[in-house]
C-alpha positions, 0 to 999 in steps of 0.5 A, a space after each residue: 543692780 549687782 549688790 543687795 542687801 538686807 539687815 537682819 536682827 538676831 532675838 536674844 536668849 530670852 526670845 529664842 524660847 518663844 519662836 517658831 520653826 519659821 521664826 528660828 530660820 528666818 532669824 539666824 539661817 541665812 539660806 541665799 548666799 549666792 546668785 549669779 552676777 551678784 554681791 549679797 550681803 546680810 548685815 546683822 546686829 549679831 557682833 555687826 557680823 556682815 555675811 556675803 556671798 558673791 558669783 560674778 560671772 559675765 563681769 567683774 563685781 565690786 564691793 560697795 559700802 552699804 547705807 547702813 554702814 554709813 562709811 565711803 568704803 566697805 573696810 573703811 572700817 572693817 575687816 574681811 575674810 574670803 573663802 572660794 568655795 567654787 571654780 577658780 577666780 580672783 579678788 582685786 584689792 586696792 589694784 593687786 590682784 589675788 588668785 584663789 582656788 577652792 578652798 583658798 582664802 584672803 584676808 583684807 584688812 582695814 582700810 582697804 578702799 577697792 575689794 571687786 571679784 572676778 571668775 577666771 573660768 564663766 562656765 565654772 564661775 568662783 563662789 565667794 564667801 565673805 565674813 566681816 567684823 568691825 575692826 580697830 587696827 589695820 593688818 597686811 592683805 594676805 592669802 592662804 591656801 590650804 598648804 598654810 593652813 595650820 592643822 589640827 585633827 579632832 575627834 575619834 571614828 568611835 565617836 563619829 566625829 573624826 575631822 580636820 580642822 584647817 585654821 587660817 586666820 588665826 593668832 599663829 596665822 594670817 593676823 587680824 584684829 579679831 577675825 578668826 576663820 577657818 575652815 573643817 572638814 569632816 572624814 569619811 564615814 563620820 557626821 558629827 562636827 564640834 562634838 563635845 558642843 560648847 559655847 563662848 560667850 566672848 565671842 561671836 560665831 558663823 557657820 558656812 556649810 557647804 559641799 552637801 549633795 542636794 538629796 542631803 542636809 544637815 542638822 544644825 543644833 543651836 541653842 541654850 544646853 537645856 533647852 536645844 533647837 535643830 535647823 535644817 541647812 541645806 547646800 551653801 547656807 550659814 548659821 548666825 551663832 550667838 555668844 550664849 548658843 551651842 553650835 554643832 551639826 550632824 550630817 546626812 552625807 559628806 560635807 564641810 564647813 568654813 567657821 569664823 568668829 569675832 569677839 574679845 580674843 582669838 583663842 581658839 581654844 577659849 570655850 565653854 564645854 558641854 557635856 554631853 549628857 547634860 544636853 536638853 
């Protein structure tokens, strides 16, 4: 088999007080995205976010409708944002092909009938990463490399937050109907990403946290402002983030981080601040 799935069903605000270490991660940490010739995925009832990763190696992968979707085609309908996080590779839609590099993405819109994945290199095989929200109209298939990205620098090195946001799919950039993705990256010598921390609850969020040496991690808070809970990530998994939760994270050695959301809006800039000293 070179697909699996799994569902996953995130508890609500008023849960979340109750639950245990082991309960925290196994709710909203998704810590196997990527094995070796393999599409997995995680479909959850969180905004019915799917989250997936894919490694083909030996062979090409294609994309299948899940059970649970109860559709003939995965974007029947849906769409999807995909990051490379790995070596080279391509991603075949509807028979065009698309090259991506690392940190390159594309966006496949609704309607789309055949997604499958190739590596162009076995010994340095692509990492897929993939984010997909459900989807009421249709948008072009198109990819952006970081060159196209739209550019934004947040943050200070007195603050240890300096970092740089690259926005892909976005209202000024690849359009969709309500995926937004991006990808930040933090600078040398800061830790902090999203700080000052906020919350929208318009809008659902997942964070993807890679390029982490495998001696380090990093500390994903969550949670309500007053009451706020720390999840340990390690290389190459995601945080599911719910409307009502903070979502920043501190690292103990470089790192990044691809970001996606789906919701009413797309705004970016659509956020409920936190203040800093208000966090609990």
């Amino acid at each position: 088999m070179s697909q699996t799935e799994t569902q996953r069903w995130t508890p609500d605000r008023g849960q979340y007080s109750t639950l245990s270490t082991d309960r925290l991660r196994s709710s909203f940490l998704v810590e196997s995205l990527f094995l070796a010739d393999e599409i997995g995925l995680v479909i959850t009832d969180l905004d019915r976010v799917v989250v997936g990763g894919v490694v083909p190696r030996e062979r090409s992968l294609k994309l299948e409708a899940p059970d649970e979707l109860r559709v003939s085609h995965f974007c029947q309908r849906r769409e999807l944002g995909i990051f490379n996080v790995g070596g080279s590779g391509s991603v075949h839609v509807d028979g065009e092909s698309f090259e991506l590099d690392e940190s390159e993405c594309l966006y496949v819109g609704l309607g789309r009938q055949e997604v499958s994945f190739q590596s162009s290199d076995l010994s340095n095989p692509a990492k897929f990463y993939l984010l997909s929200y459900p989807a009421h109209a249709s948008y072009p298939t198109q990819k952006a490399t970081l060159t196209d990205a739209n550019v934004v620098d947040l943050g200070s090195d007195q603050q240890c937050n300096r970092r740089t946001i690259y926005q892909y799919i976005h209202e000024g950039g690849i359009q969709s109907c309500q995926l937004v993705m991006g990808l930040t990256k933090i600078h040398s010598g800061c830790c902090w990403n999203t700080m000052p921390c906020h919350t929208h609850s318009r809008r659902s969020e997942v964070y993807f946290y890679f390029g982490i040496d495998t001696a380090h991690q990093v500390l994903h808070q969550m949670g309500l402002p007053q009451e706020t809970r720390g999840l340990w990530i390690s290389n190459e998994q995601a945080v599911l983030s719910p409307a009502w939760s903070i979502h920043c994270g501190v690292g103990t050695s470089a790192y990044s981080f691809i970001w996606g959301m789906g919701g009413e809006n797309q705004s970016f800039d659509d956020m409920d601040a936190v203040t800093i000293a208000d966090l609990r």
